[in-house]
N, CA, C and O atoms as a Tripos MOL2 file, in Angstrom:
@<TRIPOS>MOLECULE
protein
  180   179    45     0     0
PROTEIN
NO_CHARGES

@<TRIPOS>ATOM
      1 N          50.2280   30.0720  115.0250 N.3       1 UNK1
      2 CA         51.3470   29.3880  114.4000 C.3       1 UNK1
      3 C          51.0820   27.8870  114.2890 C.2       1 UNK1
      4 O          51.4970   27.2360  113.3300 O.2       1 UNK1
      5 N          50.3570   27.3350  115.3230 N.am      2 UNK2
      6 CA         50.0920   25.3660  115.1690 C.3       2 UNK2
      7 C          49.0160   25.3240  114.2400 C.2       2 UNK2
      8 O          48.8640   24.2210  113.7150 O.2       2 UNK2
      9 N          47.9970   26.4830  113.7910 N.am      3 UNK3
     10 CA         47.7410   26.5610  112.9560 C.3       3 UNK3
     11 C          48.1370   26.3170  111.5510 C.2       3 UNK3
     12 O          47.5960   25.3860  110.9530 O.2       3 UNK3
     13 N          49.1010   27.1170  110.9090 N.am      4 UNK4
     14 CA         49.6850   26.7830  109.8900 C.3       4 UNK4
     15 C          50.2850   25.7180  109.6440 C.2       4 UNK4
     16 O          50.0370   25.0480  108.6410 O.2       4 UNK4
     17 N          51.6390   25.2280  110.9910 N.am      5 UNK5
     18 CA         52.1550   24.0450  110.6880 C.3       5 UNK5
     19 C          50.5760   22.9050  110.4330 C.2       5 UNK5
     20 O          50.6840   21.9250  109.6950 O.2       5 UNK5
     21 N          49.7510   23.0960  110.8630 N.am      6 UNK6
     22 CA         48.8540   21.7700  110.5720 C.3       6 UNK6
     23 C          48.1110   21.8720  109.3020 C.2       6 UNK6
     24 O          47.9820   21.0160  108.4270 O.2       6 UNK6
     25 N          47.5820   23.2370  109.3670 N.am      7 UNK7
     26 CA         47.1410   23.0730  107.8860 C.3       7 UNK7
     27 C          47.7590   23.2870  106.5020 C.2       7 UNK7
     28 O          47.1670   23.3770  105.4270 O.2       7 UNK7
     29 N          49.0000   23.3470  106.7360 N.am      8 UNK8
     30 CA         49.4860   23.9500  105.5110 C.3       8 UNK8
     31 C          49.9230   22.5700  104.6460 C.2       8 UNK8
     32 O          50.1650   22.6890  103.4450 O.2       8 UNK8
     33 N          50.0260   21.0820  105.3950 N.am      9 UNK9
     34 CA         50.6170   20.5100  104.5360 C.3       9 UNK9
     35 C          49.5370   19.7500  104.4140 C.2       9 UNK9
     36 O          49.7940   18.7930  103.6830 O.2       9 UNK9
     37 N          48.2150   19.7440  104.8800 N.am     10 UNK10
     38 CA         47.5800   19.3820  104.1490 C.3      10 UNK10
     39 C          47.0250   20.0370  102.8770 C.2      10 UNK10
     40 O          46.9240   19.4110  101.8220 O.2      10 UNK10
     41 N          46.6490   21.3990  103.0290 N.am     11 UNK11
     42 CA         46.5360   22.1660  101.6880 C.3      11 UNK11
     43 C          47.8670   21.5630  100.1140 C.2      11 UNK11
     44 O          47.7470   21.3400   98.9090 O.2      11 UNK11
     45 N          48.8980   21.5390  101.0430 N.am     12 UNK12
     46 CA         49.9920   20.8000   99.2800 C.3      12 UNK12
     47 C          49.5450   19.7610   99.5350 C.2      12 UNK12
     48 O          49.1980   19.5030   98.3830 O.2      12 UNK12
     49 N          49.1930   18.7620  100.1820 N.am     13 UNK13
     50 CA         48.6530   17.2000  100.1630 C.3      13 UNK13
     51 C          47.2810   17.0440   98.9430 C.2      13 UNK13
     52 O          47.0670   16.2270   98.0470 O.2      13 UNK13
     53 N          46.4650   18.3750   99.4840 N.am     14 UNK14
     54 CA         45.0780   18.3950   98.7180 C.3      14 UNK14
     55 C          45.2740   18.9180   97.0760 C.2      14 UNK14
     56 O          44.7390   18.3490   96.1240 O.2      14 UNK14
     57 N          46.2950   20.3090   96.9580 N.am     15 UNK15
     58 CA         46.9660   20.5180   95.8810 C.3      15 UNK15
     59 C          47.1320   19.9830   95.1880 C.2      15 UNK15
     60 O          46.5990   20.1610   94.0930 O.2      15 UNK15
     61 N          48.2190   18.7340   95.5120 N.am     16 UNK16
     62 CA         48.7690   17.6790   94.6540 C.3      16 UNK16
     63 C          48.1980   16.4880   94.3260 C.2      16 UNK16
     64 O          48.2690   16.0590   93.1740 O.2      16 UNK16
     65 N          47.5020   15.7560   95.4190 N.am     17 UNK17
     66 CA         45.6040   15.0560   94.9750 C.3      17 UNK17
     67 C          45.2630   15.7160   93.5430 C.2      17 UNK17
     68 O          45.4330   15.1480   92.4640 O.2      17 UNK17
     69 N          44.8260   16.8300   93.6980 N.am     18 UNK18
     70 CA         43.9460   17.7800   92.0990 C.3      18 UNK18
     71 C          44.7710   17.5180   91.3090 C.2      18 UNK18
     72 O          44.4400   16.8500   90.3290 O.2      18 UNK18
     73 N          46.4050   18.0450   91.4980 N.am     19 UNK19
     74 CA         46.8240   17.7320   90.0890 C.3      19 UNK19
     75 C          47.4310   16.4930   89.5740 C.2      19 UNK19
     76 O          47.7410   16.4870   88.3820 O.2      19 UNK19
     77 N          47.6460   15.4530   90.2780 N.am     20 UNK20
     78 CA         47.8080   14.2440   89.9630 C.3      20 UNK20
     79 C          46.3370   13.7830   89.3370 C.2      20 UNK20
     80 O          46.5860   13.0150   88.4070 O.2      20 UNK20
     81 N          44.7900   13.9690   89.4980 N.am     21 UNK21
     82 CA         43.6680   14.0140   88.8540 C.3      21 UNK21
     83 C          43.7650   14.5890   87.5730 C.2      21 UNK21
     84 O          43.4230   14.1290   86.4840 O.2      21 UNK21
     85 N          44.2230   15.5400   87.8340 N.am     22 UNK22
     86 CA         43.9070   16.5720   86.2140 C.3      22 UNK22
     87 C          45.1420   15.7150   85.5090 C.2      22 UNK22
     88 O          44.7860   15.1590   84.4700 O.2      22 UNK22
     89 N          46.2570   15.5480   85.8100 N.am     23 UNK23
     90 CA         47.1820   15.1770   84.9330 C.3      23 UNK23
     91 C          46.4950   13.8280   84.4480 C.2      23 UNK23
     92 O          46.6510   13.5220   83.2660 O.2      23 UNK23
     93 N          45.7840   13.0420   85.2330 N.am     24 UNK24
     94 CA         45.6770   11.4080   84.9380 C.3      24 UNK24
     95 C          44.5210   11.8330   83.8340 C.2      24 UNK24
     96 O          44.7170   11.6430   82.6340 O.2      24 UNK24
     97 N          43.7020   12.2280   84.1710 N.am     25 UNK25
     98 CA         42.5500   12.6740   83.0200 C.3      25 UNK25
     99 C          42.9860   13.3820   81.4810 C.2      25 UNK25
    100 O          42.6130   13.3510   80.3080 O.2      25 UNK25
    101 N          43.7810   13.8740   82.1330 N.am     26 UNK26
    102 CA         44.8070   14.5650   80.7460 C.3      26 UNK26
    103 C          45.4420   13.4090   79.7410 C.2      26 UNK26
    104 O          45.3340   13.3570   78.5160 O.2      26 UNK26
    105 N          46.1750   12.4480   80.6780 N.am     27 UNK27
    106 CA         46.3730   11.2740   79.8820 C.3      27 UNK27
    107 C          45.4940   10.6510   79.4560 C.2      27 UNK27
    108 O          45.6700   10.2020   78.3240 O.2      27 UNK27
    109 N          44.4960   10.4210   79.9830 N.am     28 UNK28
    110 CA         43.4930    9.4060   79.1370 C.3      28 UNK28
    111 C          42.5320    9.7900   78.4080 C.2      28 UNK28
    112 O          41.6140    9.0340   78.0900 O.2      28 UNK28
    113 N          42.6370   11.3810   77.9380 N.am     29 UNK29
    114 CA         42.0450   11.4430   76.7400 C.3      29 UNK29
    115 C          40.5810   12.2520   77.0800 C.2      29 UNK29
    116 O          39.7230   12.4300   76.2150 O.2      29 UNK29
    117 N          40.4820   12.5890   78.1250 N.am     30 UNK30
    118 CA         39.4720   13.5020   78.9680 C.3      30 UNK30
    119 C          38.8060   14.3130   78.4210 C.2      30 UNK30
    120 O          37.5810   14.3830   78.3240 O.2      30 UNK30
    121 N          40.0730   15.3570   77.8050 N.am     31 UNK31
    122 CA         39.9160   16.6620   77.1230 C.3      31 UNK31
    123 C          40.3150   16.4800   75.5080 C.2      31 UNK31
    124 O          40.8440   17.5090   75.0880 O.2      31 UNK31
    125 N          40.2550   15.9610   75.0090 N.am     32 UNK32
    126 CA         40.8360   15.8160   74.0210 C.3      32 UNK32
    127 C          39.6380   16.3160   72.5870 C.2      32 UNK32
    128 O          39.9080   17.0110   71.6070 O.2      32 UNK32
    129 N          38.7800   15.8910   72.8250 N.am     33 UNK33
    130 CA         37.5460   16.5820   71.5670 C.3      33 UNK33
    131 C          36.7270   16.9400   72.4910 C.2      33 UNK33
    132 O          36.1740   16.0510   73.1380 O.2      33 UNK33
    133 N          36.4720   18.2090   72.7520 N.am     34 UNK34
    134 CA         35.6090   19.1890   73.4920 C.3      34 UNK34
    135 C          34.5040   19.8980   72.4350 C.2      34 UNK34
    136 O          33.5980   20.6840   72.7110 O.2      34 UNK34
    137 N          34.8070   19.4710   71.4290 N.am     35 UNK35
    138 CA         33.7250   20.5250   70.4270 C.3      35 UNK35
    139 C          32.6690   19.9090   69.3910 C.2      35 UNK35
    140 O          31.6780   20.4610   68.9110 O.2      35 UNK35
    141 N          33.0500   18.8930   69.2250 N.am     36 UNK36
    142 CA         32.4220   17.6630   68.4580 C.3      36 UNK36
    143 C          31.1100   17.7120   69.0310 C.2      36 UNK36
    144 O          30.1890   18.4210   68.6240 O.2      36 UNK36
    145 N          31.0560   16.3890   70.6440 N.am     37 UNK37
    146 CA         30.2310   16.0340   70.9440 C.3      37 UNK37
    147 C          28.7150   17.0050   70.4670 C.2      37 UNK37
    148 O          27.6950   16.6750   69.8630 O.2      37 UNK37
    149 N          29.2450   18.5050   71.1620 N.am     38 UNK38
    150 CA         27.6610   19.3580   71.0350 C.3      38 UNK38
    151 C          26.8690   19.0420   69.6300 C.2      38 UNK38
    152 O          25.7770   18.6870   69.1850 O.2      38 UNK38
    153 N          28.4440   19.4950   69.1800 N.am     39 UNK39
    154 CA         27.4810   20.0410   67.6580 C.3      39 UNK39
    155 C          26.9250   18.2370   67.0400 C.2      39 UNK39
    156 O          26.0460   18.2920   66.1790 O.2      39 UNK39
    157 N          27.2520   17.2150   67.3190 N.am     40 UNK40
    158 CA         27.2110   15.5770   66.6730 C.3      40 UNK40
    159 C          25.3050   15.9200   67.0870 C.2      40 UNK40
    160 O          24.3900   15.3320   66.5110 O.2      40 UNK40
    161 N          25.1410   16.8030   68.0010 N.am     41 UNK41
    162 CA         23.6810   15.9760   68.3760 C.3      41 UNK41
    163 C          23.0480   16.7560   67.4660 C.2      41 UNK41
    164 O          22.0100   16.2650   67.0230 O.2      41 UNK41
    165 N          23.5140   18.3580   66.8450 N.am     42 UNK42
    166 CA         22.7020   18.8170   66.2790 C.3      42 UNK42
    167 C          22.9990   18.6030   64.7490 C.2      42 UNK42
    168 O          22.4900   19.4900   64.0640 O.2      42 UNK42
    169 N          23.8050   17.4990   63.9220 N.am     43 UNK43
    170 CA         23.5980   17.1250   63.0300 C.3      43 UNK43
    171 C          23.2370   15.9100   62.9300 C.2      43 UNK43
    172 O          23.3200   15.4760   61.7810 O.2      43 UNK43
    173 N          22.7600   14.9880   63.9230 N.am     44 UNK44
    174 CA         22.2960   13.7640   64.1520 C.3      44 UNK44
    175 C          20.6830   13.5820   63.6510 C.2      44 UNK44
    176 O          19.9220   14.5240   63.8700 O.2      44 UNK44
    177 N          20.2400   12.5350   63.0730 N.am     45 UNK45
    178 CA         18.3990   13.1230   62.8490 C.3      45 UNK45
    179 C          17.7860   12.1630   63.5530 C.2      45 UNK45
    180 O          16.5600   12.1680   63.6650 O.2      45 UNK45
@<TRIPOS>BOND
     1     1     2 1
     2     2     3 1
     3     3     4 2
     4     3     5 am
     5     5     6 1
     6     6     7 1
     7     7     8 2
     8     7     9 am
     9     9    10 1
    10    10    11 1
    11    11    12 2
    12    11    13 am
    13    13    14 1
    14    14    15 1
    15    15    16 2
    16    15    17 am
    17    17    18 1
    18    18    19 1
    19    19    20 2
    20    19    21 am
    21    21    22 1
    22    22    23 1
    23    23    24 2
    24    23    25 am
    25    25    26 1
    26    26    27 1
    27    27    28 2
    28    27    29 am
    29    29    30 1
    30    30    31 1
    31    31    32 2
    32    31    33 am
    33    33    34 1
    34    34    35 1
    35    35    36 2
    36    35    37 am
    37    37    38 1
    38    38    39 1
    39    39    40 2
    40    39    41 am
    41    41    42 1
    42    42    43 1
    43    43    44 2
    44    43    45 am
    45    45    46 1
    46    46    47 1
    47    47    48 2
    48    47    49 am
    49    49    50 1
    50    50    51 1
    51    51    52 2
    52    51    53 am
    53    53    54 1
    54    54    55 1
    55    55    56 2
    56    55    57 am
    57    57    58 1
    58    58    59 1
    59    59    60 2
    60    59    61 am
    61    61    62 1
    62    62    63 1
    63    63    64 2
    64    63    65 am
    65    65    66 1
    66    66    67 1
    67    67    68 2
    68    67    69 am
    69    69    70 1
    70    70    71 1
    71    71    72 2
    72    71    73 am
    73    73    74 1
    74    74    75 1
    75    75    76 2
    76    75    77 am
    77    77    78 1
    78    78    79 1
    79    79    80 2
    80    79    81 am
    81    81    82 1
    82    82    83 1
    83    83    84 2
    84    83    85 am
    85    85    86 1
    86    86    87 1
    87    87    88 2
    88    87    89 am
    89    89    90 1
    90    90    91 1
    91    91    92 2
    92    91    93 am
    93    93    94 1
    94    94    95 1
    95    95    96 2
    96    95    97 am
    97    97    98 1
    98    98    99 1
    99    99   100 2
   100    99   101 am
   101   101   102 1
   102   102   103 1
   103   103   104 2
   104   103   105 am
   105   105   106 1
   106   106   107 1
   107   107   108 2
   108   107   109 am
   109   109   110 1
   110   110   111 1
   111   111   112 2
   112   111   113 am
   113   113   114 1
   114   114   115 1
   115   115   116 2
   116   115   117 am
   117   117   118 1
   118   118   119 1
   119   119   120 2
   120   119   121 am
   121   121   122 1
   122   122   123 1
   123   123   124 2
   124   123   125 am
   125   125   126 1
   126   126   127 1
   127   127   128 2
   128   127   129 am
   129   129   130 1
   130   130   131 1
   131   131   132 2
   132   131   133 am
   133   133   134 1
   134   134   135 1
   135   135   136 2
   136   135   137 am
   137   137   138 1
   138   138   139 1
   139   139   140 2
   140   139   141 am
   141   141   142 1
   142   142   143 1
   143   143   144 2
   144   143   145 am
   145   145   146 1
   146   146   147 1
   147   147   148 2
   148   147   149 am
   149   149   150 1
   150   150   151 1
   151   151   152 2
   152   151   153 am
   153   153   154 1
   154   154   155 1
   155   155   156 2
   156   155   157 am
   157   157   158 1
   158   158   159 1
   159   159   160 2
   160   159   161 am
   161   161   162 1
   162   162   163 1
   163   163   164 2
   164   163   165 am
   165   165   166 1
   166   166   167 1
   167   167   168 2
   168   167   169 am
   169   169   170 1
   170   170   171 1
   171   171   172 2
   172   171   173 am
   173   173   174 1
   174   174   175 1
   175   175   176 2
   176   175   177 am
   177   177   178 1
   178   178   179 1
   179   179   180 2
@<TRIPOS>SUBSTRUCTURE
     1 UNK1         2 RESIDUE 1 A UNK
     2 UNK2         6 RESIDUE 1 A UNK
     3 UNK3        10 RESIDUE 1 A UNK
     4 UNK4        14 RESIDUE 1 A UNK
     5 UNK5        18 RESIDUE 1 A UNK
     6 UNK6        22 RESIDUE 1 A UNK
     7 UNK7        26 RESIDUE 1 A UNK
     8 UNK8        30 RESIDUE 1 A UNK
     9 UNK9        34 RESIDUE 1 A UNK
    10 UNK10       38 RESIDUE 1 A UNK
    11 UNK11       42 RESIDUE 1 A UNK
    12 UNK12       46 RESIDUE 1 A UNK
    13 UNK13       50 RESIDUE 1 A UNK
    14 UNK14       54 RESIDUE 1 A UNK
    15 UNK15       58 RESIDUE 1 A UNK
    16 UNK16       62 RESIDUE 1 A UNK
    17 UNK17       66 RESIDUE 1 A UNK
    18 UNK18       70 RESIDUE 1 A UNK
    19 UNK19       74 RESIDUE 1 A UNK
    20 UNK20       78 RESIDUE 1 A UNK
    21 UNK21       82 RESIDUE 1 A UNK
    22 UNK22       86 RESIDUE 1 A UNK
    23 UNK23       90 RESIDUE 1 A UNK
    24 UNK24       94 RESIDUE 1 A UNK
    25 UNK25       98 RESIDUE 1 A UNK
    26 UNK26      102 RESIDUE 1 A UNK
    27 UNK27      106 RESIDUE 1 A UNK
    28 UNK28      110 RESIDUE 1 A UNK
    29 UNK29      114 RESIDUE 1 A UNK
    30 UNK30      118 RESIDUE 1 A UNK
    31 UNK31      122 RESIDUE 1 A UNK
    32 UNK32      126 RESIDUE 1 A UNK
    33 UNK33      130 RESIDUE 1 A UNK
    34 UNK34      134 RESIDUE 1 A UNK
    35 UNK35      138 RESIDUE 1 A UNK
    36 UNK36      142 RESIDUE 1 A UNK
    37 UNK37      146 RESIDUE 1 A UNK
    38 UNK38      150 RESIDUE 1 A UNK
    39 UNK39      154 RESIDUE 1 A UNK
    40 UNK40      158 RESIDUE 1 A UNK
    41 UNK41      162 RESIDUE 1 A UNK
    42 UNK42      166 RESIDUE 1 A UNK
    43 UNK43      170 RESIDUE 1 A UNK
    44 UNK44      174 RESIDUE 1 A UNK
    45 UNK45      178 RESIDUE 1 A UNK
């Protein structure tokens, strides 16, 4: 049981770390053209 109480709030601590990351990356444009880049190199000469 002192088990859980200790690790459990770090697991939502670590949780919410990731998604405060993914959300901030989300805002700034991270993901936003995923398909371009590849193909730019193979019409590039």
């Amino acid at each position: 049981m002192n088990g859980i109480i200790f690790l459990l709030p770090i697991a939502l601590a670590l949780g919410a770390s990731f998604l405060v990351a993914f959300l901030f990356a989300v805002k700034n444009g991270q993901f936003d053209d995923l398909d371009d880049p590849p193909e730019r190199i193979l019409r590039e000469e």
